[in-house]
C-alpha positions as CSV (number, residue, x, y, z in Angstrom):
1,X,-16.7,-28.4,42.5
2,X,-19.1,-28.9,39.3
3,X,-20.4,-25.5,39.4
4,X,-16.8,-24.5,39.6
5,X,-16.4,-26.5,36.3
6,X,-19.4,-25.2,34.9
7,X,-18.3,-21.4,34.9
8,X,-15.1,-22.1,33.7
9,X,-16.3,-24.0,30.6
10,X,-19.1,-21.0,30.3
11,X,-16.0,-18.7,30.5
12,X,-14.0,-20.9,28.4
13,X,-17.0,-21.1,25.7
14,X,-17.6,-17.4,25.8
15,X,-14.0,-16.0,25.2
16,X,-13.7,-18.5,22.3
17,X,-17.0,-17.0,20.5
18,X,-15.0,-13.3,21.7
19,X,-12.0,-14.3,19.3
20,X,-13.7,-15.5,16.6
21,X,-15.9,-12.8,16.1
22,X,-12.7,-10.5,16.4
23,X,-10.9,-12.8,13.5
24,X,-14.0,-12.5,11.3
25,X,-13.8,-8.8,11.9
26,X,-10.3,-9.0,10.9
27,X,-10.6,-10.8,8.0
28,X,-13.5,-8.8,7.0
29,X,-11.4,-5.4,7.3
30,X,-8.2,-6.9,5.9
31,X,-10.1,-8.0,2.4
32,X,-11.8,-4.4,2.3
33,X,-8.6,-2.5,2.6
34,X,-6.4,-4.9,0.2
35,X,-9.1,-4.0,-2.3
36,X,-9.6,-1.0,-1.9
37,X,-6.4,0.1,-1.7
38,X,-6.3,-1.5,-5.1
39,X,-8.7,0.0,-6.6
40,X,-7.2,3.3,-5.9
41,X,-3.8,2.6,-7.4
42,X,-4.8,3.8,-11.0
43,X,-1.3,4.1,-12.9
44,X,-0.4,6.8,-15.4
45,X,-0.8,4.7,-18.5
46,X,1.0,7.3,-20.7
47,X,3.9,7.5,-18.4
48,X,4.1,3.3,-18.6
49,X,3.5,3.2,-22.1
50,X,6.6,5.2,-22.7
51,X,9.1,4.3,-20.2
52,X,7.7,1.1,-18.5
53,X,7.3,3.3,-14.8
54,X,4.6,2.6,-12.7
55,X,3.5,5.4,-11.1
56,X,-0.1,6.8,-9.7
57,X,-0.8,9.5,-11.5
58,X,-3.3,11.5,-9.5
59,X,-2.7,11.0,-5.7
60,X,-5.7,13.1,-5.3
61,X,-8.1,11.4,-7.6
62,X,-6.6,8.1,-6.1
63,X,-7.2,9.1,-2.3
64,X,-11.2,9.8,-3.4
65,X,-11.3,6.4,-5.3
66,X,-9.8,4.8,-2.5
67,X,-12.7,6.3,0.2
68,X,-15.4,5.1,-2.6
69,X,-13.9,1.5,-2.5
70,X,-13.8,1.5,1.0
71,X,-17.4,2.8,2.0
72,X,-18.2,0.1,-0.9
73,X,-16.1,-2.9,0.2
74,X,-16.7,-2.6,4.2
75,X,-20.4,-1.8,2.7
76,X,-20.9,1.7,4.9
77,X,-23.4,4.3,4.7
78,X,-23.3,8.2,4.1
79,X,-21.5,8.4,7.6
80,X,-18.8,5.7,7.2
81,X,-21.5,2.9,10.0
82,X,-21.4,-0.4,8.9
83,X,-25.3,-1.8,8.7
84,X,-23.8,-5.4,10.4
85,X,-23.1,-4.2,14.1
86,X,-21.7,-7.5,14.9
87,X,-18.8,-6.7,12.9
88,X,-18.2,-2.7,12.9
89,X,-20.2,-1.4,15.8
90,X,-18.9,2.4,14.8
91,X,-18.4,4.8,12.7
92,X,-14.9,4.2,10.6
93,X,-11.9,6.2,10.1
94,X,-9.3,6.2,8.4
95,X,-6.3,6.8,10.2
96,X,-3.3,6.9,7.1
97,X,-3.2,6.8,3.5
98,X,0.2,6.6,1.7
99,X,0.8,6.6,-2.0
100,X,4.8,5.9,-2.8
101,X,5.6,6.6,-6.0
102,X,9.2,4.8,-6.7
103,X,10.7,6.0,-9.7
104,X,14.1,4.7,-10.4
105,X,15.8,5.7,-6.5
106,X,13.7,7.9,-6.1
107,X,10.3,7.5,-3.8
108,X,7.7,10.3,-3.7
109,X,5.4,10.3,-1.0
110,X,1.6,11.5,-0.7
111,X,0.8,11.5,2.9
112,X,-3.3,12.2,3.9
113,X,-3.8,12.9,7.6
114,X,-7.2,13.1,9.1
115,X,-8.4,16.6,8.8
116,X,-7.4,15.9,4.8
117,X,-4.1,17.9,4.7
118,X,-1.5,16.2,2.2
119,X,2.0,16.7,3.0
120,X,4.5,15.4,-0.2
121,X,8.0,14.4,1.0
122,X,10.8,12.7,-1.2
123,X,13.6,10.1,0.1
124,X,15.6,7.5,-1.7
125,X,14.4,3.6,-2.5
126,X,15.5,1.3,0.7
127,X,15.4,3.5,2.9
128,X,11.6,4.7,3.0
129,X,9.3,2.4,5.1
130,X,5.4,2.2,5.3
131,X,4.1,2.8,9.1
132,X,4.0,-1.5,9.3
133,X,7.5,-1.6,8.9
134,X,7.6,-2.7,5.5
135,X,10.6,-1.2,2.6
136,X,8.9,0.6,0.2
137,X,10.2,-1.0,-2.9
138,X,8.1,-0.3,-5.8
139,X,5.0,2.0,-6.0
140,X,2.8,1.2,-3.6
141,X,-0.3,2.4,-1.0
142,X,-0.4,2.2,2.4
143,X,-4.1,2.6,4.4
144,X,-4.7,2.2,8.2
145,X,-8.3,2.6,9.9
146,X,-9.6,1.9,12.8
147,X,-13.4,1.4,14.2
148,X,-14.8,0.0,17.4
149,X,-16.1,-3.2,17.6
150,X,-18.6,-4.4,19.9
151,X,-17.9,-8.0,22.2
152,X,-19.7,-10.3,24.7
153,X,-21.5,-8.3,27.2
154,X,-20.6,-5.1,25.7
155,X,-17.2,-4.6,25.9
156,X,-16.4,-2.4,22.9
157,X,-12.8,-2.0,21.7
158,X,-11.1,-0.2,19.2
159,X,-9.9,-2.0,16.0
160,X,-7.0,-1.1,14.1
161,X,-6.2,-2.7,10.6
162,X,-3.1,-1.7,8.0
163,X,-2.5,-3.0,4.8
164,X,-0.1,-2.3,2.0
165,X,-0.1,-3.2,-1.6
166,X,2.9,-2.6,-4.2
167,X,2.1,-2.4,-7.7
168,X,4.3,-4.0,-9.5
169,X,4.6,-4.5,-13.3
170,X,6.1,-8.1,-14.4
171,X,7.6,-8.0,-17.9
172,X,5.7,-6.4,-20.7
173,X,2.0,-6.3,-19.5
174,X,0.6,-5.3,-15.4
């Protein structure tokens, strides 16, 4: 009966360490992609200046940023492997990125797939929504990677992590 007890609690302990590493992991790639999606959402400063619109100006320019920002902020080498293999035991790749550009009803949309094709699509505000679900609503970008991720005893599984940011301009100043 106490050895029993003893593998259970080993069990218990060990799957416990499993989800916290995953939740670290989580956080870790969450934070990188909220940035860097950020970082590439560089607005057309002329456009605003003139008629308050917040628009991404360059979806091409934007979709390079965004790939510097992430190799930075997830801190990956020359081919996209994370140094700390405890967190990101794989190479990363990114899956989606979205820019919507809302302009009045309008929404434009700059859609990357992974062999680097962009297909440009237009629809109406409401009724566009980002692969999480979300209602596109103001300008925003959309990014989804995935990577594998190594556990306990080498059980290695695929990660998959989405975020999207809006840009949004409250009253005279962004």
């Amino acid at each position: 009966m106490g050895l029993f007890f003893l593998i259970f609690v080993l069990l218990l302990v060990c799957t416990s360490l499993q989800i916290k590493e995953y939740q670290v992991t989580a956080c870790y790639m969450e934070d990188a992609l909220a940035a860097s999606n950020l970082a590439s959402a560089v607005i057309d400063l002329r456009e605003y200046g003139v008629s308050h619109a917040v628009r991404i100006a360059d979806p091409v320019r934007a979709y390079e940023i965004y790939c510097q920002a992430l190799q930075g902020n997830l801190n990956l080498d020359d081919t996209w492997q994370c140094p700390n293999k405890s967190l990101i035991s794989g190479p990363v790749q990114i899956e989606k990125y979205i820019i919507y550009n809302v302009s009045g009803e309008q929404v434009q949309t700059y859609r990357w797939e992974a062999g680097g094709n962009v297909h440009e699509s237009f629809g109406i505000r409401g009724d566009i929504r980002a692969p999480n679900g979300m209602v596109v609503e103001n300008t925003s970008v959309y990014s989804e990677i995935i990577c594998p991720v190594q556990g306990i005893f080498d059980m290695e599984v695929t990660a998959r992590k989405c975020k999207l940011v809006d840009i949004v301009a409250e009253g005279n100043s962004l």
